[in-house]
DSSP file (Angstrom, degrees, kcal/mol; ACC not computed):
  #  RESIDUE AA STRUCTURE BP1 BP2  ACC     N-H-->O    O-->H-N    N-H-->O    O-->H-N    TCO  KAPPA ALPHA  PHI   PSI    X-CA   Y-CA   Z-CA
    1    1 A X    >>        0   0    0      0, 0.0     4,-1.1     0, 0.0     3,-0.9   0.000 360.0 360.0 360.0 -44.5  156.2   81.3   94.1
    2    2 A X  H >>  +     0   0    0      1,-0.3     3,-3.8     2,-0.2     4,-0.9   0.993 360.0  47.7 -81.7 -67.4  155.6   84.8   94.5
    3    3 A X  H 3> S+     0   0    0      1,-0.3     4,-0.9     2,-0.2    -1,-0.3   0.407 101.4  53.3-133.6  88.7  154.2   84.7   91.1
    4    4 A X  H <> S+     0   0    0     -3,-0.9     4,-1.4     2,-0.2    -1,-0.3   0.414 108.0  61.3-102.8  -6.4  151.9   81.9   91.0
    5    5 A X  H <X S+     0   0    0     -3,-3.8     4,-1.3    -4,-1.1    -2,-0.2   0.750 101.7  52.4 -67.4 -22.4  150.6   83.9   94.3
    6    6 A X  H  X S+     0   0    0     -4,-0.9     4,-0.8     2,-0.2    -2,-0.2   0.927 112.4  44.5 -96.7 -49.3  149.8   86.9   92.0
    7    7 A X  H  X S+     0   0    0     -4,-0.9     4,-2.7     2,-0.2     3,-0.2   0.872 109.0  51.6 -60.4 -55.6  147.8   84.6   89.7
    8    8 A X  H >X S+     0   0    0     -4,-1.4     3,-1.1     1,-0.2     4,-1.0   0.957 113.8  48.5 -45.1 -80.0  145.8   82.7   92.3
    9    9 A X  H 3X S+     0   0    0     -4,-1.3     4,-1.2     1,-0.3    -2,-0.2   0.642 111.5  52.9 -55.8 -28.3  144.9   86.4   93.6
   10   10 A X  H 3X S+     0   0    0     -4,-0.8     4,-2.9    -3,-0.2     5,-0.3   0.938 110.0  45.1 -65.2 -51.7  144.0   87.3   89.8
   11   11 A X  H <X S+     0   0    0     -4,-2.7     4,-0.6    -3,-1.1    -2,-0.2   0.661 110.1  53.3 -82.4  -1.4  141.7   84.5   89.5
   12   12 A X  H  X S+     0   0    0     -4,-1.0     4,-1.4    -5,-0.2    -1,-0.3   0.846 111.5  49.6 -91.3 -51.0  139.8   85.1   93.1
   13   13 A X  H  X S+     0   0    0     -4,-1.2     4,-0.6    -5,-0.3    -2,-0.2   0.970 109.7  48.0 -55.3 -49.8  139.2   88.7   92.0
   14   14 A X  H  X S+     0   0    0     -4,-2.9     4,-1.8     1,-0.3    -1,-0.2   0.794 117.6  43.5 -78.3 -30.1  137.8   87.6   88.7
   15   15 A X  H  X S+     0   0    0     -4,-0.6     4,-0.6    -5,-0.3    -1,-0.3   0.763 113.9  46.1 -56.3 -41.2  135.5   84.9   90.5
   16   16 A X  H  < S+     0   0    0     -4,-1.4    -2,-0.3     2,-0.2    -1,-0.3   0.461 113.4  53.7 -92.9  -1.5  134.3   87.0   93.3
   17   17 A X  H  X S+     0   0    0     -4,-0.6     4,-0.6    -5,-0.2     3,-0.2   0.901 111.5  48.3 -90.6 -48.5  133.6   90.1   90.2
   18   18 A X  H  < S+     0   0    0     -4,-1.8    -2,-0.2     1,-0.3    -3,-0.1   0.672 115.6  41.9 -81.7 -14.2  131.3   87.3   88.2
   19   19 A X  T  < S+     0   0    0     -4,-0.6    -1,-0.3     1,-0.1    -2,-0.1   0.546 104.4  64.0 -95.9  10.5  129.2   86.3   91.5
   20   20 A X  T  4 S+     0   0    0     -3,-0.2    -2,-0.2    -5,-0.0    -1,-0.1   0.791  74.7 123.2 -99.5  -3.3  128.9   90.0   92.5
   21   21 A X     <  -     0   0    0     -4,-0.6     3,-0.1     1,-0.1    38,-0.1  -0.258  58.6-145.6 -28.0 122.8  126.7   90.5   89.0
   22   22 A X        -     0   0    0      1,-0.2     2,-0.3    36,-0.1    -1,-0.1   0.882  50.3 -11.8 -78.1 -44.5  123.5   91.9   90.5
   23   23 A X        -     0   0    0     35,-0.2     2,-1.4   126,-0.1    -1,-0.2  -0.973  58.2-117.2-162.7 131.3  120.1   90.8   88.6
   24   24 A X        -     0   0    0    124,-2.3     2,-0.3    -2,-0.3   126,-0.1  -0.704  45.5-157.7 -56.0  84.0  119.4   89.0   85.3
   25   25 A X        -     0   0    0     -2,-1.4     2,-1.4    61,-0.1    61,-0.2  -0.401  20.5-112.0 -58.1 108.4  117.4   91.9   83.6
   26   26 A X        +     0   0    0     59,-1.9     7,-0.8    -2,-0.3     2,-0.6  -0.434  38.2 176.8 -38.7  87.5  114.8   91.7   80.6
   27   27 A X    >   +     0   0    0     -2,-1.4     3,-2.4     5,-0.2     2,-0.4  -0.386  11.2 158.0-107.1  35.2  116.7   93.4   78.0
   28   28 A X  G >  S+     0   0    0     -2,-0.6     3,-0.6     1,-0.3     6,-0.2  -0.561  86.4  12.2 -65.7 138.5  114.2   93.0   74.9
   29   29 A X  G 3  S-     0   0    0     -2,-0.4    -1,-0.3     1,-0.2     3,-0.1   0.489 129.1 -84.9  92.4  -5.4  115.3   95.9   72.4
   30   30 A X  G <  S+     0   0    0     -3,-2.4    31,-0.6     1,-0.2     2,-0.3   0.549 106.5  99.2  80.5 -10.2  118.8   96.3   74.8
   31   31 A X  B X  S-a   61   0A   0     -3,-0.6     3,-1.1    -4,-0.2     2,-0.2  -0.938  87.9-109.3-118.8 153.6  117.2   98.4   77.0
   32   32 A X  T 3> S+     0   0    0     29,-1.3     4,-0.6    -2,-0.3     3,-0.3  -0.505 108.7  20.1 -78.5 117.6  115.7   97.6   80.3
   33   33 A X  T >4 S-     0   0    0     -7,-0.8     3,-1.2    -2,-0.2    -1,-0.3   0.896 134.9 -71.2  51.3  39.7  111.6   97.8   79.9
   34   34 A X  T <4 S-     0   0    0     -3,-1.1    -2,-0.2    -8,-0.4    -1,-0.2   0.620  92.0 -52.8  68.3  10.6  112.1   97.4   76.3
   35   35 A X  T 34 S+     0   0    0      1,-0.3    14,-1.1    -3,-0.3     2,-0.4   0.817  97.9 145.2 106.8  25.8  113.7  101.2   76.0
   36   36 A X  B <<  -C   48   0B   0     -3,-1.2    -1,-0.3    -4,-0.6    12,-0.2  -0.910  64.3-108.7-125.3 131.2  110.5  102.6   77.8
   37   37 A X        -     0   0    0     10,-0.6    10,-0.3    -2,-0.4     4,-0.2  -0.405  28.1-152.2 -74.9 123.5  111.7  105.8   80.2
   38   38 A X  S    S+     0   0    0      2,-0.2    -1,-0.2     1,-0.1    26,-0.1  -0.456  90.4  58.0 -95.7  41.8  111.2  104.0   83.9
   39   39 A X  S >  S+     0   0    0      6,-0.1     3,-0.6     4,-0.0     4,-0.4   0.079  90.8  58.1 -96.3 -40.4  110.6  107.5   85.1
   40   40 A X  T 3 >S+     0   0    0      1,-0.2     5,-1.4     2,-0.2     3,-0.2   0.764  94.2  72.6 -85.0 -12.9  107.9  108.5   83.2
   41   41 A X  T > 5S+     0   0    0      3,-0.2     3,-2.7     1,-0.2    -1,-0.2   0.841  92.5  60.8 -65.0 -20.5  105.9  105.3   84.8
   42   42 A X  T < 5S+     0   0    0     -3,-0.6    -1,-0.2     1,-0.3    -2,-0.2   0.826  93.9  58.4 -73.2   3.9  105.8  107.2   87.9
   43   43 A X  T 3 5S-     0   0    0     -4,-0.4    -1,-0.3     2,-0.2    -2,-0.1  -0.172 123.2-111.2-104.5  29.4  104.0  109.6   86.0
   44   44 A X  T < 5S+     0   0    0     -3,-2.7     2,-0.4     1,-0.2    -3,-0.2   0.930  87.7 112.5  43.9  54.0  101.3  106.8   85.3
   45   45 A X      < -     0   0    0     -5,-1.4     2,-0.2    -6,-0.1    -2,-0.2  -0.992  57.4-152.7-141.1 156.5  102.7  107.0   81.5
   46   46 A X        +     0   0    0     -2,-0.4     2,-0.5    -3,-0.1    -5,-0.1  -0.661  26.7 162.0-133.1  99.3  104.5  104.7   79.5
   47   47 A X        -     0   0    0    -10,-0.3   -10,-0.6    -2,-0.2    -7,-0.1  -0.937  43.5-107.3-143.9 136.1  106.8  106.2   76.7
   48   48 A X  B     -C   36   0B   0     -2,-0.5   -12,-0.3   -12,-0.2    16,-0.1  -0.010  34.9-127.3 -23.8  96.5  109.3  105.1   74.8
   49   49 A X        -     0   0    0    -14,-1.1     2,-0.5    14,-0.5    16,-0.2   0.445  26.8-121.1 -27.2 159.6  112.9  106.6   75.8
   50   50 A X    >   -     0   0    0     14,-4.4     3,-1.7     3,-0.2    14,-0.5  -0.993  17.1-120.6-116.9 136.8  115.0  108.4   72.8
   51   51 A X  T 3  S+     0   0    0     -2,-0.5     3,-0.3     1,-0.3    -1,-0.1   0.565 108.2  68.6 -31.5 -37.1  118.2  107.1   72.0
   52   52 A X  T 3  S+     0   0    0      1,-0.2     2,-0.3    12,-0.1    -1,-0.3   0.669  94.6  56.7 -67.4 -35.4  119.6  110.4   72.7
   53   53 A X  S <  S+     0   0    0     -3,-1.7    11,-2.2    11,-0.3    -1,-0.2  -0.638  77.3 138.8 -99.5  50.6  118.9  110.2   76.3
   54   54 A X        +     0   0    0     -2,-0.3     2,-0.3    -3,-0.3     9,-0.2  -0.295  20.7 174.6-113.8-166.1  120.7  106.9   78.1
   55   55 A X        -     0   0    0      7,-0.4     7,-3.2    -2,-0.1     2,-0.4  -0.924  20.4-140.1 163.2 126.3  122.4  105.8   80.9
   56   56 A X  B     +B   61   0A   0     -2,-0.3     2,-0.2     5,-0.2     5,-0.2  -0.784  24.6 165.8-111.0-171.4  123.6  102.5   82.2
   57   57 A X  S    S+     0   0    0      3,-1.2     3,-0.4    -2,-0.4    -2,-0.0  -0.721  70.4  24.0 174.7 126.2  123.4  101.5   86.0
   58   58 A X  S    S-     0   0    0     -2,-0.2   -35,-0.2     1,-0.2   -36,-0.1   0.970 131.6 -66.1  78.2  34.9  123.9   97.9   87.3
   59   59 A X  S    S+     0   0    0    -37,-0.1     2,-0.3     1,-0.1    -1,-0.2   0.670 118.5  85.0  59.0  37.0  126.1   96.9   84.1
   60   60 A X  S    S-     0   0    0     -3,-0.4    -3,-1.2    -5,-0.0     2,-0.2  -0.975  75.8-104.9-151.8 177.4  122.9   97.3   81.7
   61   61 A X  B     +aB  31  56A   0    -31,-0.6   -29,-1.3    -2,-0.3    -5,-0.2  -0.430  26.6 178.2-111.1 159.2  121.4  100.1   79.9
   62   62 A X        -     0   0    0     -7,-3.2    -7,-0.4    -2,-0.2     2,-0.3  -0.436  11.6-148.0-126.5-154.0  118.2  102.5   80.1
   63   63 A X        -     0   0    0    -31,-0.2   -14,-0.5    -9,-0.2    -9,-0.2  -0.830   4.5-161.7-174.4 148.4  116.6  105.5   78.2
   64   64 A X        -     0   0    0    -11,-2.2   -14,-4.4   -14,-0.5   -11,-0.3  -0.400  28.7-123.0-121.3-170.3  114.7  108.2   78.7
   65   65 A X  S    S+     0   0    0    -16,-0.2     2,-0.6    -2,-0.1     3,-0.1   0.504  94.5  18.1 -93.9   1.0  112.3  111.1   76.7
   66   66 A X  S  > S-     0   0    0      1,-0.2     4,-2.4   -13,-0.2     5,-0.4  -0.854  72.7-109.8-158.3-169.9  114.5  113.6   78.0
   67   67 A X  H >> S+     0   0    0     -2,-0.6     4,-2.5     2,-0.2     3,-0.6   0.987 120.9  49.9 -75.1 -81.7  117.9  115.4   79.7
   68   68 A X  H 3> S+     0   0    0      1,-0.3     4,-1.1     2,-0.3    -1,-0.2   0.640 108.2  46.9 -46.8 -41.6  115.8  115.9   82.8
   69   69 A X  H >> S+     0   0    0      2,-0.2     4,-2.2     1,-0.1     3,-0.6   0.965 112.1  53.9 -55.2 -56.5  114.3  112.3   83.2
   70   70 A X  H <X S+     0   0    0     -4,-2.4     4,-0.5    -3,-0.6    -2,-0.3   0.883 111.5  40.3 -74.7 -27.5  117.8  110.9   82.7
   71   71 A X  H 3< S+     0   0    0     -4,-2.5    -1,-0.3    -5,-0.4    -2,-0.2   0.867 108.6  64.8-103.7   3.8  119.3  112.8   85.3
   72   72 A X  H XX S+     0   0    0     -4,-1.1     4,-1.5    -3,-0.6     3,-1.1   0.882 107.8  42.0 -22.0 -69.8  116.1  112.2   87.4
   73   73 A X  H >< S+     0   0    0     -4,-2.2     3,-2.7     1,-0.3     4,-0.4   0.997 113.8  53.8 -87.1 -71.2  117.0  108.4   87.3
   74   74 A X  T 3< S+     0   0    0     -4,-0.5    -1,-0.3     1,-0.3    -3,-0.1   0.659 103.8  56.0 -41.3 -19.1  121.0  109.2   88.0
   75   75 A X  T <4 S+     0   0    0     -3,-1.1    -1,-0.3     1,-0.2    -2,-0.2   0.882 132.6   7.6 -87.0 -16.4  120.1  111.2   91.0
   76   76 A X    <X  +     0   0    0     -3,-2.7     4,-0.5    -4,-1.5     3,-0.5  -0.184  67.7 168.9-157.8  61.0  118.3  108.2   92.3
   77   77 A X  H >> S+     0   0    0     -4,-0.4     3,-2.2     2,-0.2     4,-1.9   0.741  79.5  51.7   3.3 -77.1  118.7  104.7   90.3
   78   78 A X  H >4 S+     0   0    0      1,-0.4     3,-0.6     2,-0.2    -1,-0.2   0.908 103.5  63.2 -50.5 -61.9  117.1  102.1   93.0
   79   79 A X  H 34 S+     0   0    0     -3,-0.5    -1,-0.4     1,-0.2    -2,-0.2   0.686 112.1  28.2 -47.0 -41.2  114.4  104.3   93.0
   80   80 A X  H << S+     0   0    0     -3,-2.2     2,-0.3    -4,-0.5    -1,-0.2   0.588  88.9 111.4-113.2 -16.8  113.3  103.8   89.2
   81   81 A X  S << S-     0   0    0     -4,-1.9    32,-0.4    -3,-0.6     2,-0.1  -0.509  73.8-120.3 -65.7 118.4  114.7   99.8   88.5
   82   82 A X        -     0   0    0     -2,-0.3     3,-0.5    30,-0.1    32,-0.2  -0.282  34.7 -98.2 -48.7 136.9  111.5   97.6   88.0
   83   83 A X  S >  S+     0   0    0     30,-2.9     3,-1.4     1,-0.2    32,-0.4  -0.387 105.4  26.6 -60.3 154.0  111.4   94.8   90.6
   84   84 A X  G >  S-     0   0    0      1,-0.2     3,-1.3     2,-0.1    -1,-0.2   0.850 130.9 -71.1   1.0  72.3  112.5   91.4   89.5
   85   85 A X  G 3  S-     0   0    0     -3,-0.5   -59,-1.9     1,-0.3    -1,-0.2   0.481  93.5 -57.1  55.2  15.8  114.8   92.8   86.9
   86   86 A X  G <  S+     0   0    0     -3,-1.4    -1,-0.3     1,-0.3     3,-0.2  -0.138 101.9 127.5 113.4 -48.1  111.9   93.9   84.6
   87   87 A X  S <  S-     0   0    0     -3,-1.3    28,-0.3     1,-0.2    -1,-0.3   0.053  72.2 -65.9 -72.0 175.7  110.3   90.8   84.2
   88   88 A X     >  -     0   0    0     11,-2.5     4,-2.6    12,-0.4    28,-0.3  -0.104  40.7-164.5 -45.2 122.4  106.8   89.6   84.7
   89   89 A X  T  4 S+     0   0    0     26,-3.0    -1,-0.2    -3,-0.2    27,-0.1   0.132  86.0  52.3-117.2  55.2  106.0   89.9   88.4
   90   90 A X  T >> S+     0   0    0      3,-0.1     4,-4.2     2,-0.1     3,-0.9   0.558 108.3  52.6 -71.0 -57.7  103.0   87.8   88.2
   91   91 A X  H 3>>S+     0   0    0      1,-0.3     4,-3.6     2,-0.3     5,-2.6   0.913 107.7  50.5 -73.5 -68.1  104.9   85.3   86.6
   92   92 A X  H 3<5S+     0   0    0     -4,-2.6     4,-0.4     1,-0.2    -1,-0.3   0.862 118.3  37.9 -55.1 -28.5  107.6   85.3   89.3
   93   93 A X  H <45S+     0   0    0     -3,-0.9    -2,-0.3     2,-0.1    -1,-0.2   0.899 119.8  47.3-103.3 -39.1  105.4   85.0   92.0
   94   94 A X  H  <5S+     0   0    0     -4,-4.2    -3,-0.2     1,-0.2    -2,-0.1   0.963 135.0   5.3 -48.2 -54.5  102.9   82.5   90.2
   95   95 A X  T  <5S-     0   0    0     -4,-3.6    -3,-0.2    -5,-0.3    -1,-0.2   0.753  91.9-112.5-122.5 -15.6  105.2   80.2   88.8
   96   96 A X  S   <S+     0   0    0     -5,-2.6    -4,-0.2    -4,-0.4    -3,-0.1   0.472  81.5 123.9 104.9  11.6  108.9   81.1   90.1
   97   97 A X        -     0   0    0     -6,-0.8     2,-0.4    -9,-0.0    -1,-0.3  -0.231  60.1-136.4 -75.3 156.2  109.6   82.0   86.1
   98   98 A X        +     0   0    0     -3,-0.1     2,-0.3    -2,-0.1    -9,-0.1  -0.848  35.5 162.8-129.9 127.8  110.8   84.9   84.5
   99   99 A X        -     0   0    0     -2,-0.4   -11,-2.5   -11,-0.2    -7,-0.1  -0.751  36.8 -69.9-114.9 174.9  109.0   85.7   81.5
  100  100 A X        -     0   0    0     -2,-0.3   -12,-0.4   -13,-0.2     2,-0.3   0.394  38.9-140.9 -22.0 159.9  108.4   88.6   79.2
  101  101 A X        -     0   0    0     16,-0.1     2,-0.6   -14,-0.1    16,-0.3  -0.935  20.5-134.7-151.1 166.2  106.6   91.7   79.7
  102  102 A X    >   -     0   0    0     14,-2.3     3,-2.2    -2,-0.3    14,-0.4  -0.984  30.2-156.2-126.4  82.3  104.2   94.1   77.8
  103  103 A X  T 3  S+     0   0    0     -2,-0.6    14,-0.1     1,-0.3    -1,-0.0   0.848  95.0  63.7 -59.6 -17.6  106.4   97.5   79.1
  104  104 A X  T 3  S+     0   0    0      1,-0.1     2,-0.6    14,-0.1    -1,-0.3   0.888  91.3  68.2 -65.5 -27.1  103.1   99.2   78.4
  105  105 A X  S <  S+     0   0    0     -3,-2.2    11,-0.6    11,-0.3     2,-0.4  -0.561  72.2 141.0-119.3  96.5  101.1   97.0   81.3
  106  106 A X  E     -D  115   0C   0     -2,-0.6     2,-0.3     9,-0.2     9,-0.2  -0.972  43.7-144.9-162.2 173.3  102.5   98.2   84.9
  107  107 A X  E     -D  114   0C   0      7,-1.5     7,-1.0    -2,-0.4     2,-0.5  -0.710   7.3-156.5-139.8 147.8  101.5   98.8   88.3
  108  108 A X  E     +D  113   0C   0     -2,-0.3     2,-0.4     5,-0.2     5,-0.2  -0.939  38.8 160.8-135.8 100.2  103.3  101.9   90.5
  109  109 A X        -     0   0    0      3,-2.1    -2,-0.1    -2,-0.5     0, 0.0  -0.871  55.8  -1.3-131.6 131.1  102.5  100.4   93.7
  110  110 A X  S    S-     0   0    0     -2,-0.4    -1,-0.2     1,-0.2     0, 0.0   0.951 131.1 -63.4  97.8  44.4  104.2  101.2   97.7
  111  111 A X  S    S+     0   0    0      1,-0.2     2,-0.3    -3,-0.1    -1,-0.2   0.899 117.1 118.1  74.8  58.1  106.6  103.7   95.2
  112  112 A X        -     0   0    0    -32,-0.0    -3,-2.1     2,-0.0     2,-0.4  -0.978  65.8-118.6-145.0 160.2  108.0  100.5   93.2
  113  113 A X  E     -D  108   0C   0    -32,-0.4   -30,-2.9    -2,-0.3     2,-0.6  -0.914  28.4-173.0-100.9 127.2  107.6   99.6   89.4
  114  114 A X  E     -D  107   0C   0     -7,-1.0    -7,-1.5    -2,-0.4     2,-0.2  -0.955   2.9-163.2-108.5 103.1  106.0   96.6   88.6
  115  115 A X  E     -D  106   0C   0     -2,-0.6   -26,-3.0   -32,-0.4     2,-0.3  -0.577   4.2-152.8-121.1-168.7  105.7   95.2   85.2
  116  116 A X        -     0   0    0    -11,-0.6   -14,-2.3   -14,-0.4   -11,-0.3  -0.924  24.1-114.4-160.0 148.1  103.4   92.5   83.5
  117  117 A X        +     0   0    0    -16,-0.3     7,-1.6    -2,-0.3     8,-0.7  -0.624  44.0 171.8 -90.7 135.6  103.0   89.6   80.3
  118  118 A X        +     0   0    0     -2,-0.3     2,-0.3     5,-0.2     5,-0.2  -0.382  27.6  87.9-131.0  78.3  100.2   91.3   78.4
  119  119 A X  S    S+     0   0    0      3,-0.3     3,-0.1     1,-0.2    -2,-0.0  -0.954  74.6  31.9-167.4 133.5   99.4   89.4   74.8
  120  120 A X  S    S-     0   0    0     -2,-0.3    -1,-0.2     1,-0.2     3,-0.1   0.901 126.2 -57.4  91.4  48.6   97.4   86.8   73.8
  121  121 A X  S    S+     0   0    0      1,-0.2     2,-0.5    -3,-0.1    -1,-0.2   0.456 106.3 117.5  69.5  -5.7   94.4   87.2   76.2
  122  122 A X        +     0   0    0     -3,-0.1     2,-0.7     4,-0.0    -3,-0.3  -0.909  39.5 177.2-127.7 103.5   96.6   86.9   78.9
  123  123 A X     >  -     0   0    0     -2,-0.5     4,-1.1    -5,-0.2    -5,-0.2  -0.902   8.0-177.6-108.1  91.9   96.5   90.5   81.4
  124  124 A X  H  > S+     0   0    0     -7,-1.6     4,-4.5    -2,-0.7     5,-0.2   0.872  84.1  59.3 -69.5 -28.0   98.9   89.3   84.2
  125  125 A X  H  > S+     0   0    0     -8,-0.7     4,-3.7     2,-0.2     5,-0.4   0.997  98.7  53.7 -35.5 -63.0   98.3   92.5   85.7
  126  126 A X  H  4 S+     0   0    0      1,-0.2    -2,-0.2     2,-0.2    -1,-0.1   0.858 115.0  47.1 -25.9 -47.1   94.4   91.6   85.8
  127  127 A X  H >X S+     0   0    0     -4,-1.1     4,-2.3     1,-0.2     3,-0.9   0.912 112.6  43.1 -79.9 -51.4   95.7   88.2   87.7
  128  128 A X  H 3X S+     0   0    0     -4,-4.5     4,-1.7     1,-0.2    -1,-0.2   0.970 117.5  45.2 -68.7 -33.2   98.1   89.8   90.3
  129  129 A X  H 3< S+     0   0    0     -4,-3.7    -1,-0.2     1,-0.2    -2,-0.2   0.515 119.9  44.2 -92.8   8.4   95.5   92.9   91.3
  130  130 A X  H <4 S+     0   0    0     -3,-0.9    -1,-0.2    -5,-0.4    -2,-0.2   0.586 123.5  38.4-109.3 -12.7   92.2   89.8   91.5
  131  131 A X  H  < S-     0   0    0     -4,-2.3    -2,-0.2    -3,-0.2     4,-0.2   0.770 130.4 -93.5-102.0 -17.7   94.9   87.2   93.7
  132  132 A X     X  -     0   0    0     -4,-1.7     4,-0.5    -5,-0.4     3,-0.3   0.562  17.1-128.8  95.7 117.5   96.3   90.0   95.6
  133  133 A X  H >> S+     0   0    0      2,-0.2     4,-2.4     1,-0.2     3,-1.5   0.846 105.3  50.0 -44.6 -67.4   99.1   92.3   95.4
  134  134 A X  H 3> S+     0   0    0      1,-0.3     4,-0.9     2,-0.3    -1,-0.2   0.724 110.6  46.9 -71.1 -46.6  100.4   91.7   98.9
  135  135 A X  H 34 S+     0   0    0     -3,-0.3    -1,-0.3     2,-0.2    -2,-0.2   0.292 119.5  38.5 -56.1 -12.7  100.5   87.9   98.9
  136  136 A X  H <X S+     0   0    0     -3,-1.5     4,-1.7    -4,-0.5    -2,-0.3   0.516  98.2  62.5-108.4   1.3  102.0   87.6   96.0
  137  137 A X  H  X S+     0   0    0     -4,-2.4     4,-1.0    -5,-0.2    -2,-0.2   0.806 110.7  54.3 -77.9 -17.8  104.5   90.3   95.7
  138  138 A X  H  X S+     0   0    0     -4,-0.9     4,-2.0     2,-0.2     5,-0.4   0.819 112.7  46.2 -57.7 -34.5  106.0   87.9   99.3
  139  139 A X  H >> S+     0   0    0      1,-0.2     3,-2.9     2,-0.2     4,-2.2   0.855 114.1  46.7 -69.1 -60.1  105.8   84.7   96.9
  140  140 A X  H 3< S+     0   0    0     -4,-1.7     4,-0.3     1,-0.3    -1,-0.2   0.541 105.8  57.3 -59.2 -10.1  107.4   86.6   94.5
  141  141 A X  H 3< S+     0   0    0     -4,-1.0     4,-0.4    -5,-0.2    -1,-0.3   0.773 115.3  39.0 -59.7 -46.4  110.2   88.1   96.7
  142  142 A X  H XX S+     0   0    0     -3,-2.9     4,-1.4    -4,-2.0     3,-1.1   0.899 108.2  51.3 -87.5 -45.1  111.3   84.9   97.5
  143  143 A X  H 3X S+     0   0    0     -4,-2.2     4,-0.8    -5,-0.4    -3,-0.2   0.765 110.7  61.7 -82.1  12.1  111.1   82.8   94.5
  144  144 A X  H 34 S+     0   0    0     -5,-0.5     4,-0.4    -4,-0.3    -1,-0.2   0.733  93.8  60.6 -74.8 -26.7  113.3   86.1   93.0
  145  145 A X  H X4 S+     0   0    0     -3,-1.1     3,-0.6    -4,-0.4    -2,-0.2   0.895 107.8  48.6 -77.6 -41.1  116.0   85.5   95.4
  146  146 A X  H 3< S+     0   0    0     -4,-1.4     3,-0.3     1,-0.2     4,-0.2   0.924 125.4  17.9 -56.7 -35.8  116.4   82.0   93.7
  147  147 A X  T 3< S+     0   0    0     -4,-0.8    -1,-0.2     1,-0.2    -2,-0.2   0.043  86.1 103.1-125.0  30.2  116.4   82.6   90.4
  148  148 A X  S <  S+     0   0    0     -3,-0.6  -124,-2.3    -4,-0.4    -1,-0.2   0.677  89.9  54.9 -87.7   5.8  117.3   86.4   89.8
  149  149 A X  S    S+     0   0    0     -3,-0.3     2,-0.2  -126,-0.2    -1,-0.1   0.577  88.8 100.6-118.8 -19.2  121.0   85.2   88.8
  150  150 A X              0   0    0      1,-0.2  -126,-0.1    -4,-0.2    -3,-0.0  -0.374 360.0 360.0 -60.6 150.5  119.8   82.9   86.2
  151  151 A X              0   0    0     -2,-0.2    -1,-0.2  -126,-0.0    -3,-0.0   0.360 360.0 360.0-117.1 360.0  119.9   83.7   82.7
């Protein structure tokens, strides 16, 4: 009895561990914004992290150009994670997707990171700052609470 209690108590931990997974991330390249230092957009730049310089937070991993960036992002995480896990967020609010992103193509707006589909004629930036930022970063707030735990 006592244990088939221990086991039932195993297998409730390990259930409540796999729903407390926070957000389905974009992870092209293994890194979060394709390896591209999510510090150095607040600096209206986008460039490519060094290997040397990584860090995970929220079970996946990020990179920076330097020692100082990365412990930048460590002193304050939340602060630097693009909004709906990386992915387009035109896309989420348009169409309730998540697609792919262009890490070069992003938006620092209300002190959050914003990133964007850019290839093939297609600026989803262009689209979210001519339909309006504020109306759709609400759709896209909600249809992200459905689907950020899908893969």
């Amino acid at each position: 009895m006592k244990k088939s209690f221990i086991i039932l108590i195993g297998l409730l931990l390990v259930g409540v561990s796999i729903q407390a997974q926070q957000t389905d991330y974009y992870l092209k390249k293994g890194y979060v914004a394709e390896g591209y230092d999510v510090t150095e957009y607040f600096n209206n730049k986008a460039v490519e992290g060094d290997k040397k310089f990584t860090t995970e937070y929220d079970g996946v991993k990020f990179k920076f150009v330097s020692q100082a960036n990365l412990d930048k992002f460590k002193a304050n995480p939340s602060k630097y994670v693009p909004q709906y896990g990386g992915y387009c967020a035109y896309a989420v609010a348009d169409k309730g997707k998540k697609i792919s992103v262009d890490p070069k193509t992003f938006e620092i707006r209300d002190g959050k990171l914003y990133l964007f589909y850019n290839s093939w004629g297609v600026n989803t930036l262009e689209k979210w700052q001519e339909e309006g930022p504020e109306k759709l970063r609400g759709q896209a707030d909600a249809a992200w609470s459905k689907v950020k735990h899908n893969k």
